[in-house]
MARFI-957909 format. One line per field, with one value per residue: residue number from 0; z, y, x of N, C-alpha, C in turn; chain; residue in three letters. Coordinates in steps of 0.001 Angstrom, whole numbers. Each point is the difference from the previous one (the first is absolute). Layout:
BEGIN
nr	[NUM, ...]
n_Z	[Z, ...]
n_Y	[Y, ...]
n_X	[X, ...]
ca_Z	[Z, ...]
ca_Y	[Y, ...]
ca_X	[X, ...]
c_Z	[Z, ...]
c_Y	[Y, ...]
c_X	[X, ...]
kette	[A, ...]
rest	[ALA, ...]
This chain:
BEGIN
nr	[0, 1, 2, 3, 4, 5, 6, 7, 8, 9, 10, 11, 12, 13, 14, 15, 16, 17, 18, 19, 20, 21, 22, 23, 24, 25, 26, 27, 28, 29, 30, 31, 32, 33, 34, 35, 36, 37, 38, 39, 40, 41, 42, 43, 44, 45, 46, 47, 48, 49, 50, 51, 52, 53, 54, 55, 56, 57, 58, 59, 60, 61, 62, 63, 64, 65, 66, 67, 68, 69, 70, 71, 72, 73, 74, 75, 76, 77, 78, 79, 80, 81, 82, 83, 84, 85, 86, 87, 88, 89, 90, 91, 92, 93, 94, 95, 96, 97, 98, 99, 100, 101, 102, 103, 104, 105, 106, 107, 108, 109, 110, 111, 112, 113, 114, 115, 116, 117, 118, 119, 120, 121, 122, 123, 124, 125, 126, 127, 128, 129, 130, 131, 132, 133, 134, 135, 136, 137, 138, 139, 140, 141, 142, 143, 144, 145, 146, 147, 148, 149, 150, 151, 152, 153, 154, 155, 156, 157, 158, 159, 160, 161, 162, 163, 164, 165, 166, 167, 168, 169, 170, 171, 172, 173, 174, 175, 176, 177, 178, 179, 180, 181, 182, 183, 184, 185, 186, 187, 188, 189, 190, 191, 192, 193, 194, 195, 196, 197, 198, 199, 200, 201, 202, 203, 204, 205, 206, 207, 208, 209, 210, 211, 212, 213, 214, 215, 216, 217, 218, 219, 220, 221, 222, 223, 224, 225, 226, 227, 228, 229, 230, 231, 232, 233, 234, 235, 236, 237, 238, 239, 240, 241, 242, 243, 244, 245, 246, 247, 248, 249, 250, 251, 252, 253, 254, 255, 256, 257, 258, 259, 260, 261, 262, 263, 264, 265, 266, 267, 268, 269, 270, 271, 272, 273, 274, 275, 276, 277, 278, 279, 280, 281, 282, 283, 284]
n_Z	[23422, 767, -1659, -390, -242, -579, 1261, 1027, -601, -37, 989, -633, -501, -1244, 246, 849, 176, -465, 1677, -356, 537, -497, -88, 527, 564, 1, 669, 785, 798, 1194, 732, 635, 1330, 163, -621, -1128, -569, -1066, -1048, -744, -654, 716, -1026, 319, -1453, -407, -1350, -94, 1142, 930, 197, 1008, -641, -191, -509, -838, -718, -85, 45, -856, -626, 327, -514, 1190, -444, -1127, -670, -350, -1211, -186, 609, -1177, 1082, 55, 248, 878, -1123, -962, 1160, 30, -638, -433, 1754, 497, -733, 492, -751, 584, 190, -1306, 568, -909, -696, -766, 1026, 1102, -891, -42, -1029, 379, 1144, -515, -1106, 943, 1253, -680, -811, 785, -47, -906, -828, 1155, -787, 602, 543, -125, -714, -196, -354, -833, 1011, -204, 853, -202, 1483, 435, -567, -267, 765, -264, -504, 1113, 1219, -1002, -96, 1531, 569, -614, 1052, 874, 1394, 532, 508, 41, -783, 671, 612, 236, -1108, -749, 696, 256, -548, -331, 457, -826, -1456, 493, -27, -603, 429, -510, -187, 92, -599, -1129, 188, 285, 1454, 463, -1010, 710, 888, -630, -844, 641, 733, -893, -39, -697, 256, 1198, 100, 43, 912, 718, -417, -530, 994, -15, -301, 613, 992, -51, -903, 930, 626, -1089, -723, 1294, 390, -869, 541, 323, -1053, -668, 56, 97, -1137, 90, 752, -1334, 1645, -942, -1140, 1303, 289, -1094, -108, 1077, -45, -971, 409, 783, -579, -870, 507, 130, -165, -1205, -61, 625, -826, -880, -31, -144, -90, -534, -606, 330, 290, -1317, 213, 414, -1252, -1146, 844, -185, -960, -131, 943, -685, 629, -229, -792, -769, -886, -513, -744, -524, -567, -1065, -352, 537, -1293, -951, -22, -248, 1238, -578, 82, -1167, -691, 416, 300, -1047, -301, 368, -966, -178, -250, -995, -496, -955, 106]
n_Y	[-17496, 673, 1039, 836, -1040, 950, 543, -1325, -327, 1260, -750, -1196, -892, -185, 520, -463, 950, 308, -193, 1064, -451, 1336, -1026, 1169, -409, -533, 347, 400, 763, -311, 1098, -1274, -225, -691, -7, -1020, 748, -1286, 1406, -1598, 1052, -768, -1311, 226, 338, -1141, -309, -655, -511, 1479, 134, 84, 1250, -542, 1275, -354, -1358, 631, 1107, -849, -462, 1181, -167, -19, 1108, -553, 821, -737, 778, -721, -1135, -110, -463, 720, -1224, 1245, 541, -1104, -1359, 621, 717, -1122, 409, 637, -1088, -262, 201, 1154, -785, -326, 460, 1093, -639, -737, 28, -528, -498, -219, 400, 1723, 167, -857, 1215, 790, -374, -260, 1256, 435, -481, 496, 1360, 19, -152, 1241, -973, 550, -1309, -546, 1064, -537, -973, 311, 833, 1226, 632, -915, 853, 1199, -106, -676, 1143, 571, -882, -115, 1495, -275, -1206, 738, 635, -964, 1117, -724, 321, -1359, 855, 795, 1194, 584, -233, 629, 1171, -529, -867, 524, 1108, -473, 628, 1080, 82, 1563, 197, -195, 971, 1000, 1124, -531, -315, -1405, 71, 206, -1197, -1322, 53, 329, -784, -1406, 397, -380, 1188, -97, 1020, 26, -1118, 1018, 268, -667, -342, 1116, 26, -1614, 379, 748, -400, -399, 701, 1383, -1003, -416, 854, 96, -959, -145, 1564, -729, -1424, 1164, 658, -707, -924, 1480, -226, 336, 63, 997, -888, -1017, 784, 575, -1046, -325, 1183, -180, -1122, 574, 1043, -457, -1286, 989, -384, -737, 816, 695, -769, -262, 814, 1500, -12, -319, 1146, 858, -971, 50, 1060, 185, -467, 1133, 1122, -694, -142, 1471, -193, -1501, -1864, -996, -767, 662, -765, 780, -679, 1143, 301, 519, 64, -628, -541, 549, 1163, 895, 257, -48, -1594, 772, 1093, -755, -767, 195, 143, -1223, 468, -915, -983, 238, -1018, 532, -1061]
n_X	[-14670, -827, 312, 267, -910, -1048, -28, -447, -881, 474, 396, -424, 698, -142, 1193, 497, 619, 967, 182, 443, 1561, -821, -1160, -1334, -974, -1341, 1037, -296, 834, -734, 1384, -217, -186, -896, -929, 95, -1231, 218, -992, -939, -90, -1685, -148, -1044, 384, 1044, 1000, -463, 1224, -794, 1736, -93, 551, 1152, 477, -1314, 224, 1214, -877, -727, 626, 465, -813, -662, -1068, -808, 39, -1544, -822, -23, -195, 739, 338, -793, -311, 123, 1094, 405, 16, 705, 1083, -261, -106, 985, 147, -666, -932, -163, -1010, -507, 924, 563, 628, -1429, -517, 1101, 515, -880, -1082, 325, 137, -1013, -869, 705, -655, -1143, 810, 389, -1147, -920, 769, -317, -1724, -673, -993, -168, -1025, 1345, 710, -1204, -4, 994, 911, -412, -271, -818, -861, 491, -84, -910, -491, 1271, 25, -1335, 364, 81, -1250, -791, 744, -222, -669, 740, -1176, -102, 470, -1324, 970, -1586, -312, 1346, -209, -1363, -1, 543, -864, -1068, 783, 250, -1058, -245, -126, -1589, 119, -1132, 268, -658, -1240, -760, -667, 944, 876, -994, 59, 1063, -569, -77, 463, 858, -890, -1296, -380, 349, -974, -986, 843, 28, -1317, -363, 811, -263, -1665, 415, 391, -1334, -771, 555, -1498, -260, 41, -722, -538, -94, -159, -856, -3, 546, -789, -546, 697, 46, -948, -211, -105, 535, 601, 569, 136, 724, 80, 443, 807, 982, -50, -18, 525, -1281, 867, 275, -1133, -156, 891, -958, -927, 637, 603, -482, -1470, 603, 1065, -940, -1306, 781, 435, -1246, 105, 55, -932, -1021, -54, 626, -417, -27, 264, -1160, 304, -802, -941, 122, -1129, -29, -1245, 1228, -1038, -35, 551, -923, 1190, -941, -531, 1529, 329, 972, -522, -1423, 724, 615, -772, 81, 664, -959, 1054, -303, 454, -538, 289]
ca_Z	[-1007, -1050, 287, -1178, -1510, -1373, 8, 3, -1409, -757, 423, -606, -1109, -51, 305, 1117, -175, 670, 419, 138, 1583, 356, 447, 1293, 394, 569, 1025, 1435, 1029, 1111, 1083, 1665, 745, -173, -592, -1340, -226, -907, -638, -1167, -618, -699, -1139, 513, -778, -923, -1025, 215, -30, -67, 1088, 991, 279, 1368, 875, 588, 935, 1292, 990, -200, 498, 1374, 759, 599, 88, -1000, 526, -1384, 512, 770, 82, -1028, 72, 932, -587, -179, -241, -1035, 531, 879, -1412, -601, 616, 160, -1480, -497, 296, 877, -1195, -973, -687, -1435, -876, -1092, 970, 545, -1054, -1333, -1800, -1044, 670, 252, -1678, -521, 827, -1016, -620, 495, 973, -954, -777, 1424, 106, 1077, -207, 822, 682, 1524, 1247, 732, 1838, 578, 319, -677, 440, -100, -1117, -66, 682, -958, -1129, -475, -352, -845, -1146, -88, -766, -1378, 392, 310, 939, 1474, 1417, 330, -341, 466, 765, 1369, -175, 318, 1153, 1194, -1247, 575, 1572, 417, -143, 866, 1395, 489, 417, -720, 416, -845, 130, -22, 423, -1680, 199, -126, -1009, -601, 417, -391, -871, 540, 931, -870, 319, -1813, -482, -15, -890, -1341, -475, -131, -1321, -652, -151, -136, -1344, -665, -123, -292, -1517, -515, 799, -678, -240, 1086, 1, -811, 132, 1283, 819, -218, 1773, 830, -293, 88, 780, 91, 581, -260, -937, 155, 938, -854, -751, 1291, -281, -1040, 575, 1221, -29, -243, 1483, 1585, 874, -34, 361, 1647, 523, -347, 81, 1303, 1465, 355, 196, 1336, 899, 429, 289, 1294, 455, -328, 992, 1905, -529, 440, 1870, 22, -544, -1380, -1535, -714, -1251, -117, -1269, -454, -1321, -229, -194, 1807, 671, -796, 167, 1102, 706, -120, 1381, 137, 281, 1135, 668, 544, 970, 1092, 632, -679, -1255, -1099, -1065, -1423, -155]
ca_Y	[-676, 1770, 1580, 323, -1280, 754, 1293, -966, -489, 332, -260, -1275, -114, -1039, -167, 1051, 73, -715, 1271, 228, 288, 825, 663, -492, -962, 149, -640, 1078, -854, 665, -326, 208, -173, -1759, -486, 560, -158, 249, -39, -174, 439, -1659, 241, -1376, -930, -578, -868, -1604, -263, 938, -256, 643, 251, -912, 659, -73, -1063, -36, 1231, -492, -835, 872, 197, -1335, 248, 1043, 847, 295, 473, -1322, -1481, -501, -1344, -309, -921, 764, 1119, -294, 113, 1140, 549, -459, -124, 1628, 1261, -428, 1400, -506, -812, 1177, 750, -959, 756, 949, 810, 478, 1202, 867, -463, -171, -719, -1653, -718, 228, -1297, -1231, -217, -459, -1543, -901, -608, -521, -1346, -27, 360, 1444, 42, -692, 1439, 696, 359, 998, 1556, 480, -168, -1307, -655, 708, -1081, -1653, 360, 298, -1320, -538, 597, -94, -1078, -20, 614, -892, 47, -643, 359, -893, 204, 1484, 1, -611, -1994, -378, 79, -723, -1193, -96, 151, -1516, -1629, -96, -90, 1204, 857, 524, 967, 597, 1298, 33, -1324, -744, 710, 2238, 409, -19, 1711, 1334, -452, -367, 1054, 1401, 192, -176, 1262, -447, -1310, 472, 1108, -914, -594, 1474, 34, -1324, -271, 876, -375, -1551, -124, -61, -1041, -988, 1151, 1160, -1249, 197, 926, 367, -756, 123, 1220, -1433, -860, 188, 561, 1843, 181, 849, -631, -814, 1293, 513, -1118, 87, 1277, 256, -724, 606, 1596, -76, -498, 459, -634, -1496, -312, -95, -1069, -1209, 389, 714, -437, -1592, 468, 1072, -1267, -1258, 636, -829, -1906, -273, 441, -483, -1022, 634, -252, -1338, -257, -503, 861, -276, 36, 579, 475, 492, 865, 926, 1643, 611, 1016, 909, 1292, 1140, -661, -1482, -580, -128, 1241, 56, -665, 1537, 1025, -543, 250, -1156, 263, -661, -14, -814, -873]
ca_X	[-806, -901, 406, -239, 675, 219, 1319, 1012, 452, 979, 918, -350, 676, 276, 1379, 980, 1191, 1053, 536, 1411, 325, 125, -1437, -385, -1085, -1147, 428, 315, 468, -683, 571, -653, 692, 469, -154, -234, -1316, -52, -337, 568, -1241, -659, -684, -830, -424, 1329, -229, 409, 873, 1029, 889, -431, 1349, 457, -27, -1154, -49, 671, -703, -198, 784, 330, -2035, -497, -1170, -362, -1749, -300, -1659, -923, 349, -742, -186, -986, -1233, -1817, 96, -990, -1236, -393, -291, -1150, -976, -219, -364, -1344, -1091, -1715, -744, -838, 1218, 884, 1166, -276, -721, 909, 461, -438, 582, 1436, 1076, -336, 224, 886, 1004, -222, 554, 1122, -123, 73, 743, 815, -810, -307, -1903, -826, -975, 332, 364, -1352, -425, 1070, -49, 733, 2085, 380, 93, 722, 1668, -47, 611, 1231, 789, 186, 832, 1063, 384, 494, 1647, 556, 154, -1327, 496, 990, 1428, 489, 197, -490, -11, 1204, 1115, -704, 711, 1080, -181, -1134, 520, 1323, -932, -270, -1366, -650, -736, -763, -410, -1524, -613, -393, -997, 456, 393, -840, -635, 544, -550, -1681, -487, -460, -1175, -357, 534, 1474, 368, 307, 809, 1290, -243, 398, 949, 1128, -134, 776, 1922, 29, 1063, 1372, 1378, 1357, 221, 638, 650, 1669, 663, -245, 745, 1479, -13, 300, 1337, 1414, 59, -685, -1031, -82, -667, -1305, -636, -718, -904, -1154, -595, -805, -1187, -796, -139, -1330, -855, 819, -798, 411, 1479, 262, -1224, 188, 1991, 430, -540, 893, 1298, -162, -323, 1206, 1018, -182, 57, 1767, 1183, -1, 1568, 1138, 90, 119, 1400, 552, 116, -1467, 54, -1606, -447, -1152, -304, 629, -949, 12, 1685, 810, -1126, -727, 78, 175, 373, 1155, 328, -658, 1126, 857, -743, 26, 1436, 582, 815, -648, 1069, -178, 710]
c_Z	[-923, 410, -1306, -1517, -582, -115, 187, -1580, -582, 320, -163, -1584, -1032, 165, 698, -699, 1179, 709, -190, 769, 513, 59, 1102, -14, 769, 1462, 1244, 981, 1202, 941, 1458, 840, -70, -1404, -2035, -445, -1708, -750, -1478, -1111, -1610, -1221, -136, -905, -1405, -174, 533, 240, -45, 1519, 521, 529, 918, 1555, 1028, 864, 1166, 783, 776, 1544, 1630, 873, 716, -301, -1555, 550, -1588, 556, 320, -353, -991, 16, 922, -761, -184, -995, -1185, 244, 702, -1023, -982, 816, -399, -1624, -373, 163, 422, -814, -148, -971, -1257, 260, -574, 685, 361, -918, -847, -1061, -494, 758, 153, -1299, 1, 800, -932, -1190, 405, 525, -1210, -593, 1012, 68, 1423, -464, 902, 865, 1194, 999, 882, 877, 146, 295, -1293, -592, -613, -1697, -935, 199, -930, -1219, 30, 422, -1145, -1061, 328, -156, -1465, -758, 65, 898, 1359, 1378, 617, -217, 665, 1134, 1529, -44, 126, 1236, 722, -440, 1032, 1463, 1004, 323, 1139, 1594, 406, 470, -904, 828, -824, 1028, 715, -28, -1810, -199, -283, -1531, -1059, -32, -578, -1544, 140, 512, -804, -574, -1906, -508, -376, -881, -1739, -437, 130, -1550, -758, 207, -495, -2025, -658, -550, -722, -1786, 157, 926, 48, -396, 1125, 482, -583, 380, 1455, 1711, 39, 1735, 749, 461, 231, 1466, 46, 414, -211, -1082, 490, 953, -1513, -576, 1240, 96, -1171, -475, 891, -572, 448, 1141, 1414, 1261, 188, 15, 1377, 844, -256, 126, 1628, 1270, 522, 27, 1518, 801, 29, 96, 1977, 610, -52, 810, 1169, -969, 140, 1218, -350, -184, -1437, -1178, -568, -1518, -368, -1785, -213, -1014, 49, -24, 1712, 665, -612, 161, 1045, 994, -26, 1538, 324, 587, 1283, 1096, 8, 658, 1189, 711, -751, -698, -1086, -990, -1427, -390, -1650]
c_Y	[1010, 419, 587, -527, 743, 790, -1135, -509, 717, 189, -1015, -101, -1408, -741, 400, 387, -444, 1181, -277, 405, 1453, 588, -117, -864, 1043, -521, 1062, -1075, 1388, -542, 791, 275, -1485, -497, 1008, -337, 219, 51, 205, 365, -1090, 705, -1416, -897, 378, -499, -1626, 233, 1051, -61, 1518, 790, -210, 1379, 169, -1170, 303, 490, -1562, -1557, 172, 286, -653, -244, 416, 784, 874, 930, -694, -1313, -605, -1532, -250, -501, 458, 799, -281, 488, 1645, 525, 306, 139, 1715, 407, -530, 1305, -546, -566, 1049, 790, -1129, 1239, 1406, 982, 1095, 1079, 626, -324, -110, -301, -1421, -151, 328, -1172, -1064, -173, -293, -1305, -1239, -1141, -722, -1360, -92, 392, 1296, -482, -1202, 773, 648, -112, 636, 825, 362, -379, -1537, -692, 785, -768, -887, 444, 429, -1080, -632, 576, -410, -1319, 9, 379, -1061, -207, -457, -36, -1342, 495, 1507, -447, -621, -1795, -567, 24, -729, -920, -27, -163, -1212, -1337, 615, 564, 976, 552, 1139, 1168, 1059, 1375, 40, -1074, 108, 1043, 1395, 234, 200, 1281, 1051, -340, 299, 1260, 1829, 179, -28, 1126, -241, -1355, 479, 879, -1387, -1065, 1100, 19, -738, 19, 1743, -546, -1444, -30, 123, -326, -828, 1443, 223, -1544, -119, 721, 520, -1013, -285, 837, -1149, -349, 902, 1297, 1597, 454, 1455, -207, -344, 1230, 133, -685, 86, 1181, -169, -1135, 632, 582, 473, 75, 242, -785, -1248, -73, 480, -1173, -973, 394, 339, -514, -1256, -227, 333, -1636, -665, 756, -152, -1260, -258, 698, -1562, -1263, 301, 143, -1069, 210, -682, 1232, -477, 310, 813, 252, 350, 853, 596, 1273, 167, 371, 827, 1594, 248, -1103, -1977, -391, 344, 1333, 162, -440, 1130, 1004, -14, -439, -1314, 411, -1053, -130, -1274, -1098, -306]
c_X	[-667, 649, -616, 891, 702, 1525, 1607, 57, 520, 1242, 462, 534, -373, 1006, 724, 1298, 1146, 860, 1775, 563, 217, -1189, 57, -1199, -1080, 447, 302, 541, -310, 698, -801, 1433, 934, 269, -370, -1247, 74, -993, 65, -1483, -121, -336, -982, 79, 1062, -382, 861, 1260, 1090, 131, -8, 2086, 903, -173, -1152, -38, 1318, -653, -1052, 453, 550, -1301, 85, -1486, -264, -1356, -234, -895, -722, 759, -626, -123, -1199, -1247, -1200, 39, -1425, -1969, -525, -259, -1265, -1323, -10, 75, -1541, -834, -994, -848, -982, 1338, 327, 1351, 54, -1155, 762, 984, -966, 414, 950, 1189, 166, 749, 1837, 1085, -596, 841, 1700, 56, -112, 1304, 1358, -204, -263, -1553, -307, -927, 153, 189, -1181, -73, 1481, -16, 1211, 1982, 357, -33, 784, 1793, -181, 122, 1190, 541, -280, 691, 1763, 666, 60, 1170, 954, 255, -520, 607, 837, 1452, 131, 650, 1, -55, 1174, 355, -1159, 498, 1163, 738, -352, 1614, 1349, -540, 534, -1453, -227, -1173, -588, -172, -1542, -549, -353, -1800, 287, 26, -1605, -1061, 729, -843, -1713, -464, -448, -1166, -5, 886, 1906, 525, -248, 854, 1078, -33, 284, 1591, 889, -384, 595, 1223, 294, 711, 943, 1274, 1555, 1059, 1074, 689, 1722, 306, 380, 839, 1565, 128, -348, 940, 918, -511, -306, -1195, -886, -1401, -1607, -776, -860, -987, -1520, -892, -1198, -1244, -933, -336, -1190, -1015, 919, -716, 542, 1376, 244, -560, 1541, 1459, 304, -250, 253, 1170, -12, -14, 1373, 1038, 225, 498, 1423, 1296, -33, 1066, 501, 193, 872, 1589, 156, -342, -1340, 462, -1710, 236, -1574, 13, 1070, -478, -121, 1916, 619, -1407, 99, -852, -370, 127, 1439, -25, -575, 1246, 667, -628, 114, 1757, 975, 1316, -542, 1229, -15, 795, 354]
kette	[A, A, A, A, A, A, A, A, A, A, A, A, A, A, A, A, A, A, A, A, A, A, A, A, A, A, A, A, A, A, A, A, A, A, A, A, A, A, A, A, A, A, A, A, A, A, A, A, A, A, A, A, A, A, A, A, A, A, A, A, A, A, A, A, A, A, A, A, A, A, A, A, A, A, A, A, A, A, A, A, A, A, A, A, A, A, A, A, A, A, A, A, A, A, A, A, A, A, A, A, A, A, A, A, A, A, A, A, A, A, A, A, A, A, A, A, A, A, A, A, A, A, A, A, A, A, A, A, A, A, A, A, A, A, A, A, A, A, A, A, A, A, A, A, A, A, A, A, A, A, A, A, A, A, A, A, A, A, A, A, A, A, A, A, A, A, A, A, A, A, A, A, A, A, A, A, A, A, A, A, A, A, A, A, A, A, A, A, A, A, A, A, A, A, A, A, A, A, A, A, A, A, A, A, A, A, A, A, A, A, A, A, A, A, A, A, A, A, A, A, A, A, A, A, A, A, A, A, A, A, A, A, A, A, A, A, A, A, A, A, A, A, A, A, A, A, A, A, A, A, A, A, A, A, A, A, A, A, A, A, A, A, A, A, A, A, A, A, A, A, A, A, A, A, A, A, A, A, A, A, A, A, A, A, A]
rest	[UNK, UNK, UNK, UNK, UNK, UNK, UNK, UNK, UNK, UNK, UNK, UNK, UNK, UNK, UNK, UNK, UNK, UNK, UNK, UNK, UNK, UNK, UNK, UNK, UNK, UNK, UNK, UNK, UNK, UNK, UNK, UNK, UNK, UNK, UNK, UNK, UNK, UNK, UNK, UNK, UNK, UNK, UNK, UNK, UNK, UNK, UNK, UNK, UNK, UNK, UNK, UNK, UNK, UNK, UNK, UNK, UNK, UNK, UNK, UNK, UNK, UNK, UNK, UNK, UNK, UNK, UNK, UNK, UNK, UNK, UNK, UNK, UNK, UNK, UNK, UNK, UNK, UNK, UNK, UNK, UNK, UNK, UNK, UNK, UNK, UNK, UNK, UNK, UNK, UNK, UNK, UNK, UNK, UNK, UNK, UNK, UNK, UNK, UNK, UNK, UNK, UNK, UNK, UNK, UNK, UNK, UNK, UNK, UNK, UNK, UNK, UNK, UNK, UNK, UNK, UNK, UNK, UNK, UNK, UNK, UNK, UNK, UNK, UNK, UNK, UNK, UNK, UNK, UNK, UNK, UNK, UNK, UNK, UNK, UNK, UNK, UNK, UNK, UNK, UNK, UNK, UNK, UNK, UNK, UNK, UNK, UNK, UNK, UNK, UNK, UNK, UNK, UNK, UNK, UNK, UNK, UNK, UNK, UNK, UNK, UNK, UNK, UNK, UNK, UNK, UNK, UNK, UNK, UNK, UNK, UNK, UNK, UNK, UNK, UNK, UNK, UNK, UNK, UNK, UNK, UNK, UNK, UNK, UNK, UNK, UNK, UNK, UNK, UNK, UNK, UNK, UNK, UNK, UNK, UNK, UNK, UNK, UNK, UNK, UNK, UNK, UNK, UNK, UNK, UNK, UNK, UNK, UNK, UNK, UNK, UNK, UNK, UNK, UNK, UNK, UNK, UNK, UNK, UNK, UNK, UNK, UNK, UNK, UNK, UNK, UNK, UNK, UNK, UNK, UNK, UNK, UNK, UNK, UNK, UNK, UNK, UNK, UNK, UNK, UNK, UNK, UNK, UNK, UNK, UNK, UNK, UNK, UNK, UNK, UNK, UNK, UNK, UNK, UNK, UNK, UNK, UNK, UNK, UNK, UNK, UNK, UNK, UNK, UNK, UNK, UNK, UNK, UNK, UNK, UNK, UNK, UNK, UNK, UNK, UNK, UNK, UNK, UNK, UNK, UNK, UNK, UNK, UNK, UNK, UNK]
């Protein structure tokens, strides 16, 4: 559900392109002993009515189990949410950041037709997010059509089992849990990249669609750069927790379908490279 918006939106298009039969896909296939552990790297949030590549749905289709970062079908996610982004009372917004970091998330929020001064009891992180889903709805983009909505969608209606890396509580904590200092470096960071979003957008979601994981390393990098902190809080140190989960699938006999952030399988210690490390054979579909 969280990861870092900003660095996933540019991975985000107003348009997908169309793969040709000699790309590869955001797609790994992880041979165990028994069994194939496919991971397929998410883009939380498409534009209306983009089909998901048949190659993906076969990996797909052969699962007995999907396993997202978390179970996005879980009824608490809303209500929880909204409990852990609240600030302690007495706190504002505009407390919490300071002047010019408030005046500078107020102007990005505006012309979104998003009020600043509704965001006031928020924590930082949280109101920050409402301004890039709202840039990217202004994209055309919504999470009903990413990834993770399709394939639970999907999963629900052919009675696969739905499973999550991380609880709806863990994800909320890699967020909530970050101390002011850090939530301003995470608002500082998303309103850096935020203009020339659409920009890296077009350019950026061709390394998607045709599978140049090389591409999307670079794009992730170069989002972080700044904050090495917050890309170990929110990438690594959760590559390292589910690389765990994903060998004990590999003990198993059936086959698993796993999608998550693409920025967690590509690079330096991705979940993919982490697997090899670990002896895995990892192979790009």
């Amino acid at each position: 559900m969280i990861t870092r918006i900003v660095a996933l939106a540019w991975l985000l298009a107003i348009q997908v392109a169309t793969c040709t039969a000699a790309d590869l896909h955001c797609l790994w296939a992880v041979k165990g002993a028994r069994n194939t552990v496919y991971l397929f790297g998410s883009l939380h949030l498409l534009p209306p009515g983009t089909a998901l590549p048949a190659e993906v749905m076969r990996a797909y289709e052969g699962a007995s189990t999907v396993v997202l970062e978390a179970d996005v079908t879980d009824p608490t996610i809303q209500a929880a949410t909204l409990e852990r982004a609240m600030l302690p009372a007495g706190q504002t917004l505009a407390s919490a950041l300071g002047p010019d970091l408030y005046a500078r998330y107020a102007a990005a929020a505006k012309p979104l037709g998003l009020d600043p001064a509704l965001m006031s009891p928020f924590q930082p992180w949280f109101a920050v997010t409402m301004v890039e889903l709202a840039q990217l709805a202004s994209l055309g983009l919504q999470p009903e059509a990413g990834v993770e909505m399709q394939v639970s969608a999907r999963a629900k209606a052919d009675g696969k089992r739905i499973e999550g890396l991380e609880t709806v509580s863990e994800q909320l904590s890699l967020l909530a849990g970050m101390s002011m200092s850090e939530q301003r470096d995470f608002v500082e960071s998303s309103l850096e990249e935020f203009a020339d979003a659409p920009r890296k957008l077009d350019v950026l979601v061709q390394a998607w669609t045709h599978g140049d994981a090389k591409a999307i390393d670079a794009a992730g990098v170069d989002a972080f750069q700044a904050y090495p902190a917050l890309h170990r809080r929110l990438v690594t140190d959760r590559n390292r927790r589910w690389v765990g989960t994903l060998a004990r699938l590999l003990d198993e006999r059936d086959d698993y379908f796993v999608a998550v952030g693409v920025l967690h399988l590509v690079g330096r210690d991705s979940v993919v490279e982490l697997l090899q490390q670990r002896g895995y054979t990892v192979v790009q579909q």
